[in-house]
C-alpha positions, 0 to 999 in steps of 0.5 A: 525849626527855630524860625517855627518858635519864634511864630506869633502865639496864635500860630501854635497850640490846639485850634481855639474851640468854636461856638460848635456850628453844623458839623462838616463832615460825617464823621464830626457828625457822628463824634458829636451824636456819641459824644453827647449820649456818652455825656448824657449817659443814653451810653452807660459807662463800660459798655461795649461799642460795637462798631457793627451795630453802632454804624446803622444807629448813627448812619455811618460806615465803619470806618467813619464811626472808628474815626469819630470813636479814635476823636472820643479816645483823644477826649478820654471818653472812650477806651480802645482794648486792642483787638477787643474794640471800644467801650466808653470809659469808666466812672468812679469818684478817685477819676471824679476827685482827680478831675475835680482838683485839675480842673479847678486848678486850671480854671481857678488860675485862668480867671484870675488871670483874666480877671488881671488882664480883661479889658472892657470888652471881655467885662461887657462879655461876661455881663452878657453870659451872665444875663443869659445864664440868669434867664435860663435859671429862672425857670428852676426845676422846670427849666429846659437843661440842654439850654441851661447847659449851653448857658452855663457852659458858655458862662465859664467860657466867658469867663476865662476868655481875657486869659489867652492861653490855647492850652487852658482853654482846650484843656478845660474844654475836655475837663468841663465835658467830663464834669458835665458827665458827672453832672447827668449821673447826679441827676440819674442816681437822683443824688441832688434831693435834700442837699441844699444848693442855690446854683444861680446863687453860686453863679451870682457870687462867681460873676460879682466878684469878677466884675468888681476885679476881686480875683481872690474872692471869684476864685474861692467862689469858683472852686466851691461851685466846681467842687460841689457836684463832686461833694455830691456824689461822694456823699450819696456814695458814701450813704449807699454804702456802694461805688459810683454808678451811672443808673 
């Protein structure tokens, strides 16, 4: 045992995440399928999952959709009620604001960290992320999302990659999932109109500060931009007069 702690780093902690390649196995197909619908919202916070009706839909058995829905459990994106089977999980703006504060938490130190520690190589990564997520802006309202999601998505990545921490980045990678949740909802209970927001602006302040090493700075800037969609939602919630929901 004690010569299993004294491994190298690389040797312990979650798996680093890969850039998604095709799935291997039916049931990485099928988490991925449910995971991006509950994401999406095509599957609406607290309904039922019914295994029986589920399994044709996504063109698996059984008892692979219970493997890929005991993976959404581990993600906090699916809740198992004992014998009563599965519903995804719940929204609400306390979740929102607790995913909102641990995640800046981490990711705000994670950049500061990478911003001490990044060498040429990682600046040379995220001037190219950065480009990347600038041409998927351009096209404002009418941009494709799911590219611009994959670019944003990608963006934040890079920019904590110089802090090597397994557990900050997987972590972070289930945090970023939820947020991107949260996002779609916005979008559907058309909470985005009449609030003044630039996100390329607030991108471009993020990537600026970190290219000139100015960790206090990128990481204000950081917090405000993940901070934002929750000010959102509290506030269209706030003006209905009712709580958070997904349609």
């Amino acid at each position: 045992m004690l010569q299993d702690l004294l491994q190298p780093p690389h040797a312990a902690g979650p798996a680093p995440r890969s850039d998604e390649p095709e799935p291997r196995t039916l049931t990485e197909r099928a988490y991925r399928a449910l995971r991006h619908h509950i994401v999406c919202g095509d599957l609406q916070p607290g309904q039922r999952l019914r295994v029986e009706h589920l399994k044709d839909h996504y063109g698996v058995g059984a008892g692979t959709l219970r493997e890929a829905l005991a993976l959404l459990v581990s993600d906090a994106l699916v809740t198992v009620e004992g014998q009563r089977g599965y519903r995804v999980s719940a929204v609400s703006l306390d979740d929102l604001r607790d995913l909102t504060d641990t995640r800046v938490r981490l990711e705000t130190e994670a950049l500061r960290q990478s911003i001490r520690l990044g060498d040429a190589a990682w600046e040379a990564s995220v001037r190219g992320a950065f480009a990347q997520l600038s041409a998927a802006e351009e096209g404002g309202a009418g941009r494709d999302p799911d590219q611009w999601e994959r670019a944003n998505r990608h963006f934040h990545e890079t920019l904590i990659a110089g802090h090597s921490s397994p557990w900050t980045r997987h972590l972070l990678d289930i945090l970023y999932r939820h947020g991107e949740r949260y996002r779609h909802i916005a979008i559907r209970i058309g909470a985005t109109p009449g609030f003044d927001r630039d996100v390329h602006a607030e991108h471009e302040g993020i990537f600026l500060a970190a290219m000139a090493r100015q960790e206090a700075r990128a990481a204000l800037a950081l917090e405000a931009h993940i901070r934002l969609t929750c000010d959102i939602l509290t506030r269209h919630a706030t003006e209905a007069g009712r709580p958070l929901r997904a349609a």
